[in-house]
Biotite code that builds the C-alpha atoms (Angstrom):
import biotite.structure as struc

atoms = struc.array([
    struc.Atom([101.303, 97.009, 128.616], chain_id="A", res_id=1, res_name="UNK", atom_name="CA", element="C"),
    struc.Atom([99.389, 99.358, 126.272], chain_id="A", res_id=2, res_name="UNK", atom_name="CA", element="C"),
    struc.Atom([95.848, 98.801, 125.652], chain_id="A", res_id=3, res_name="UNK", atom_name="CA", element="C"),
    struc.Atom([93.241, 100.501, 123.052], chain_id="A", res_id=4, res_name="UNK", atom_name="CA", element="C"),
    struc.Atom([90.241, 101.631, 123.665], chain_id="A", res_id=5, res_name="UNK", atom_name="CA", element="C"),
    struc.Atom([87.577, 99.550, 121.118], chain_id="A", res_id=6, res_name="UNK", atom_name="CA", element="C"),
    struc.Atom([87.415, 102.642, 119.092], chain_id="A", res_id=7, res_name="UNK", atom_name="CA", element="C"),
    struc.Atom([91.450, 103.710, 118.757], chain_id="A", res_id=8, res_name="UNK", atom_name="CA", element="C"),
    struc.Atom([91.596, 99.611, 118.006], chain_id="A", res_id=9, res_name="UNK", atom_name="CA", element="C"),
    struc.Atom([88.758, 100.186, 115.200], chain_id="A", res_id=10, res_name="UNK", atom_name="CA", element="C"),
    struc.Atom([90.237, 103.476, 114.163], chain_id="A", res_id=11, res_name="UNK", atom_name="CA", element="C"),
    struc.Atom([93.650, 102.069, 113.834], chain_id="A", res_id=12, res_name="UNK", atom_name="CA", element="C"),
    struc.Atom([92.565, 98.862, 111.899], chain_id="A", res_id=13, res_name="UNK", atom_name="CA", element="C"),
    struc.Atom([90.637, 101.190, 109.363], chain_id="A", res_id=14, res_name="UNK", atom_name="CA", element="C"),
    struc.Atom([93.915, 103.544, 108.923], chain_id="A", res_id=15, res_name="UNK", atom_name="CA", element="C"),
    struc.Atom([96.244, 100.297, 108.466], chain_id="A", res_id=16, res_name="UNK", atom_name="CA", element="C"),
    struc.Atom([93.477, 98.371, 105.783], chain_id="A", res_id=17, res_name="UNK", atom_name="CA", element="C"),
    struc.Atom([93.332, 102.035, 103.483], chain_id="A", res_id=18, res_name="UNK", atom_name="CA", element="C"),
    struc.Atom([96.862, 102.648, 103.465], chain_id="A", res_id=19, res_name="UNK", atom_name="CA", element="C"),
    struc.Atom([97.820, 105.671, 101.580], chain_id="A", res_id=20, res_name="UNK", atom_name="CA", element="C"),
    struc.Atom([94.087, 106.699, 101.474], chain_id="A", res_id=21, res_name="UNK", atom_name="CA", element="C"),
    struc.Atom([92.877, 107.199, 104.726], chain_id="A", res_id=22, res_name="UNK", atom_name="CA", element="C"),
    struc.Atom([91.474, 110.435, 105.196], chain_id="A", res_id=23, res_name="UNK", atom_name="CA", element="C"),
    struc.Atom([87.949, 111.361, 107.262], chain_id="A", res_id=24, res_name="UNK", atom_name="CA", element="C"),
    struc.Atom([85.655, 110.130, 104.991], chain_id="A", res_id=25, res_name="UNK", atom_name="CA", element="C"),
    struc.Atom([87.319, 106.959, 103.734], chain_id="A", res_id=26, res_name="UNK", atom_name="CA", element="C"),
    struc.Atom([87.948, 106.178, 107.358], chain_id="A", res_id=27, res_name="UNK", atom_name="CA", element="C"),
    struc.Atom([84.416, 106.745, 108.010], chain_id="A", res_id=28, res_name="UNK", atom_name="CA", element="C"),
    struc.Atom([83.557, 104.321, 105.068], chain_id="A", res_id=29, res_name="UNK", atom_name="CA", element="C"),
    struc.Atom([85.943, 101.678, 106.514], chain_id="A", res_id=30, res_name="UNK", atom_name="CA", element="C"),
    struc.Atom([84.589, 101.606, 109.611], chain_id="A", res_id=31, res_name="UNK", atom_name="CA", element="C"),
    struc.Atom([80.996, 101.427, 108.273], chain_id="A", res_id=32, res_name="UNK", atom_name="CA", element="C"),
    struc.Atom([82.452, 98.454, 106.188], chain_id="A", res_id=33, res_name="UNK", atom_name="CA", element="C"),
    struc.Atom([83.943, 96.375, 109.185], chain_id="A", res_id=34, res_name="UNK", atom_name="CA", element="C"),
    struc.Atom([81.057, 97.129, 111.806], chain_id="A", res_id=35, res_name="UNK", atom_name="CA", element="C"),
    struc.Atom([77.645, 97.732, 110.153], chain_id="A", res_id=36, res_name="UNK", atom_name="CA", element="C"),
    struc.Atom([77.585, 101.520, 111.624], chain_id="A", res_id=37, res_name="UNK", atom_name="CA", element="C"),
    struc.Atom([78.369, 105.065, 110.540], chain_id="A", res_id=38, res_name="UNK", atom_name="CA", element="C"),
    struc.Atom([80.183, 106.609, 113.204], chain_id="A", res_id=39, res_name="UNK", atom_name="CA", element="C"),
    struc.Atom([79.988, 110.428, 113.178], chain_id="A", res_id=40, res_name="UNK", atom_name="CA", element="C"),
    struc.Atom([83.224, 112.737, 111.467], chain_id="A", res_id=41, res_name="UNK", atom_name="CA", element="C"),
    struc.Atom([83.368, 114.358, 115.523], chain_id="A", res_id=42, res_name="UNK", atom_name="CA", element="C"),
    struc.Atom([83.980, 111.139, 117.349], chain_id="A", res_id=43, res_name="UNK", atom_name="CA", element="C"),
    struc.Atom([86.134, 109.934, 114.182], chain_id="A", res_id=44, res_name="UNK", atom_name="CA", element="C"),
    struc.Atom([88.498, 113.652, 114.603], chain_id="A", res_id=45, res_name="UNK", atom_name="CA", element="C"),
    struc.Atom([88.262, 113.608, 118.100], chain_id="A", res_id=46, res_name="UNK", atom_name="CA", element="C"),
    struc.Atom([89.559, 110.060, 118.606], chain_id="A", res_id=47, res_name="UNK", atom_name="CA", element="C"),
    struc.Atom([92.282, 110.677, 115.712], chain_id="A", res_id=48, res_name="UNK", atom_name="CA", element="C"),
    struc.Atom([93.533, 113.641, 118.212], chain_id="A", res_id=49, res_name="UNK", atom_name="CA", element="C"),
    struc.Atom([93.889, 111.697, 120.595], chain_id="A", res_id=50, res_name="UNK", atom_name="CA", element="C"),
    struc.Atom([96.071, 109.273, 119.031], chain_id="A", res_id=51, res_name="UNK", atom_name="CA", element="C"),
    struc.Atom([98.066, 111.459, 117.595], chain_id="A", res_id=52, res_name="UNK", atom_name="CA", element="C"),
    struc.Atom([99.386, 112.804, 120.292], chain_id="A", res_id=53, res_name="UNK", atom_name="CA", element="C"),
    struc.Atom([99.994, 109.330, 121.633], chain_id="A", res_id=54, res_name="UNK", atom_name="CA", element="C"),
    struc.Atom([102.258, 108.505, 118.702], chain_id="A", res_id=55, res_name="UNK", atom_name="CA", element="C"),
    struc.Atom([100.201, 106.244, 117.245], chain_id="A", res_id=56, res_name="UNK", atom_name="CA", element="C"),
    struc.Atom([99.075, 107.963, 113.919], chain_id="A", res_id=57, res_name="UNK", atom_name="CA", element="C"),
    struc.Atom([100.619, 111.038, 111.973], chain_id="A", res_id=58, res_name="UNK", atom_name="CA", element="C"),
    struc.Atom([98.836, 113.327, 109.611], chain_id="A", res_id=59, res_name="UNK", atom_name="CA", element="C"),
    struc.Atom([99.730, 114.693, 106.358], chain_id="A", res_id=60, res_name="UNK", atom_name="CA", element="C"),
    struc.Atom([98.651, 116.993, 104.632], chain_id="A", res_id=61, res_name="UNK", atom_name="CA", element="C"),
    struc.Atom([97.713, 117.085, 100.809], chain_id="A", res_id=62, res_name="UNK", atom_name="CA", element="C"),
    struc.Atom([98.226, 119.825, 98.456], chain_id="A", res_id=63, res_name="UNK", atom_name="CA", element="C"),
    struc.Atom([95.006, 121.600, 97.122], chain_id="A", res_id=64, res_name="UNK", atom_name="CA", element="C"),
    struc.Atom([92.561, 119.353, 94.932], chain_id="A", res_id=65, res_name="UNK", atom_name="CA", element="C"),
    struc.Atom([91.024, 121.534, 91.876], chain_id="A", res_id=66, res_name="UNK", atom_name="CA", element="C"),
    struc.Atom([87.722, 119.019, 92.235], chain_id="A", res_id=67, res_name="UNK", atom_name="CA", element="C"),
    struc.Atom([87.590, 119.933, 95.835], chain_id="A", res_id=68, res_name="UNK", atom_name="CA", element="C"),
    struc.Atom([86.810, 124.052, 95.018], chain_id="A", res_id=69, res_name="UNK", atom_name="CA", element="C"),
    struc.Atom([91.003, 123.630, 96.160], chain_id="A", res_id=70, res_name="UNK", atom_name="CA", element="C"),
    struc.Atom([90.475, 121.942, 99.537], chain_id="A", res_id=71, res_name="UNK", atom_name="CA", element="C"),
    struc.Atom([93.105, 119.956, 101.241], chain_id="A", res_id=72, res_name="UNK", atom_name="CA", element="C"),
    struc.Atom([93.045, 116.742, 102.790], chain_id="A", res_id=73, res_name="UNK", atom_name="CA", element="C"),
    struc.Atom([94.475, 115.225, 105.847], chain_id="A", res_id=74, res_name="UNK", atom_name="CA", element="C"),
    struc.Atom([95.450, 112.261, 105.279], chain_id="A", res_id=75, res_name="UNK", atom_name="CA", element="C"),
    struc.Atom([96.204, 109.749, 108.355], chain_id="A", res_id=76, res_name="UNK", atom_name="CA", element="C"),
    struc.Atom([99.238, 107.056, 108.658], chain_id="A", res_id=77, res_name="UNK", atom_name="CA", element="C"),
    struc.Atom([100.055, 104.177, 111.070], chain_id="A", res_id=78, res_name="UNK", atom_name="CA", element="C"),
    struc.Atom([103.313, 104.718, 112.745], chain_id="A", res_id=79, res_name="UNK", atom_name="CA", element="C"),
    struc.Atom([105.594, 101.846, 114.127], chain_id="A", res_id=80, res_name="UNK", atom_name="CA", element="C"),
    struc.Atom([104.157, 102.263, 117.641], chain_id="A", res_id=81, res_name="UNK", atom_name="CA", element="C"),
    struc.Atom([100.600, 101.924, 116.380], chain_id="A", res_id=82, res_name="UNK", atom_name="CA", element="C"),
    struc.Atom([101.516, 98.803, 114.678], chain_id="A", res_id=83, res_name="UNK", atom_name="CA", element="C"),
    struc.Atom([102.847, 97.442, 117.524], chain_id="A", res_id=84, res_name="UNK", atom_name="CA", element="C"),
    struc.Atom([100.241, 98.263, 119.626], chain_id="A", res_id=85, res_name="UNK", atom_name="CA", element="C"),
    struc.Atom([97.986, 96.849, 117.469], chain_id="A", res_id=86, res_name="UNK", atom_name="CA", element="C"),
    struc.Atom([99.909, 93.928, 117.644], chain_id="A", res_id=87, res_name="UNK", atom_name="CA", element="C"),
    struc.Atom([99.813, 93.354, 121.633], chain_id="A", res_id=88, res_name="UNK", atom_name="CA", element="C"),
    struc.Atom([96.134, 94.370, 121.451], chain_id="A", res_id=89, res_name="UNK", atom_name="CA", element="C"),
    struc.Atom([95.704, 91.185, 118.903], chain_id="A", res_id=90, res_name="UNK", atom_name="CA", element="C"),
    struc.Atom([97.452, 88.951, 121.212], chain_id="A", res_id=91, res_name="UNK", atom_name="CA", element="C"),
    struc.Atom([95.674, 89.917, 124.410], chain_id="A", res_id=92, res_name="UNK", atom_name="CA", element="C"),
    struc.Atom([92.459, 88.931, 122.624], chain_id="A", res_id=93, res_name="UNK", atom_name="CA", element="C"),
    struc.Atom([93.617, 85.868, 120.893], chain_id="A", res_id=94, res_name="UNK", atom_name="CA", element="C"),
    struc.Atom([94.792, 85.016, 124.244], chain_id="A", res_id=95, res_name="UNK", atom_name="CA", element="C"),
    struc.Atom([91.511, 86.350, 126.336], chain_id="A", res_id=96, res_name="UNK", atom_name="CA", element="C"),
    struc.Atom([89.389, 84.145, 123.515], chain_id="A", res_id=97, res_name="UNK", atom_name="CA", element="C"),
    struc.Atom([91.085, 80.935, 123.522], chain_id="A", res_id=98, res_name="UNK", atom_name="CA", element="C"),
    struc.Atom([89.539, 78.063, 125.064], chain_id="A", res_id=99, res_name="UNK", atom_name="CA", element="C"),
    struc.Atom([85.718, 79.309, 124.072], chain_id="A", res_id=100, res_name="UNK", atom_name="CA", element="C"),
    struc.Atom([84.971, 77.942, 120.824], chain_id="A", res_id=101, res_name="UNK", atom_name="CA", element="C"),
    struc.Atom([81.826, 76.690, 121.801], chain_id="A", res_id=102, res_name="UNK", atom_name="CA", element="C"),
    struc.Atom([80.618, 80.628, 121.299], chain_id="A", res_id=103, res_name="UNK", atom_name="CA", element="C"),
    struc.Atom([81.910, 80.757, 117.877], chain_id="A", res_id=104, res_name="UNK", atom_name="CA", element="C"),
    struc.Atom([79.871, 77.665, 116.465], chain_id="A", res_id=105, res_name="UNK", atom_name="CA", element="C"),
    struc.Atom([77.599, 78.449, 113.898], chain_id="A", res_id=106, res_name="UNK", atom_name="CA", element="C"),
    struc.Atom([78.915, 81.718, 113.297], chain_id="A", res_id=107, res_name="UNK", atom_name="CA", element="C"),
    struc.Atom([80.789, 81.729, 110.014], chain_id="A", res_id=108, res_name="UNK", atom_name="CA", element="C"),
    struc.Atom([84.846, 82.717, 110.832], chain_id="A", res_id=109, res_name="UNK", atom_name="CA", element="C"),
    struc.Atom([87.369, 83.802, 107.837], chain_id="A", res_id=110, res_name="UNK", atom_name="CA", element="C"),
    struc.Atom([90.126, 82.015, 109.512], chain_id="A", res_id=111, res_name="UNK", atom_name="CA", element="C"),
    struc.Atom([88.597, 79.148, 111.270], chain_id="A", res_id=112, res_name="UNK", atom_name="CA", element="C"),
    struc.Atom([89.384, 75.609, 109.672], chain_id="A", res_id=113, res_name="UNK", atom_name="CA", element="C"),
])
C-alpha cells in the first residue's frame, strides 16, 4: 500500500483542483486557499521533484509568454497513479476517522448531513 506524505497529499490535491493551470505560483495560491498558510516556492519544487520521479505528476512545459519578458512556465499534471493514490490515501482516512464523530461536532463539515 502506497501512502503520501501530508504534503505530496496537499500538493497533489492542489494540482488535481487547478487542472490545466497548475504551475508554482497557482499551486502556491491553492495551497494557501485550502490550509490558511503560504508554503515557500523551495519546499513546493522540492516536493514536486520528488513526485515526479515517483510517477505521480508530469511537467510540461509552456511556450514563451510575451507578458512574462518571454518566460516559460512549468506547468504540473496528475497522472493515473497519482489519482489513484490519492484515492487509497482518501480511503485510509475515511477509514482511520470513522467511528469519531464526537470530534467533529460543532465544527462546520461540507459533506456532513
Amino acid at each position: 500500500m502506497k501512502l503520501l506524505s501530508r504534503s505530496e497529499e496537499l500538493l497533489l490535491l492542489a494540482i488535481y483542483k487547478l487542472g490545466n493551470n497548475a504551475y508554482g505560483v497557482t499551486i502556491r495560491q491553492q495551497i494557501h486557499k485550502d490550509i490558511g498558510r503560504y508554503w515557500s516556492f523551495g519546499v513546493i519544487y522540492k516536493s514536486l521533484k520528488k513526485m515526479k520521479a515517483k510517477g505521480y505528476v508530469k511537467k510540461t512545459q509552456s511556450e514563451p509568454r510575451s507578458e512574462r519578458g518571454g518566460r516559460r512556465r512549468f506547468y504540473y499534471h496528475i497522472t493515473e497513479k497519482g489519482i489513484s493514490v490519492l484515492k487509497t490515501i482518501y480511503l485510509i482516512h475515511s477509514s482511520a476517522w470513522d467511528g469519531v464523530r464526537i470530534l467533529s461536532r460543532g465544527i462546520s463539515m461540507k459533506n456532513e448531513k
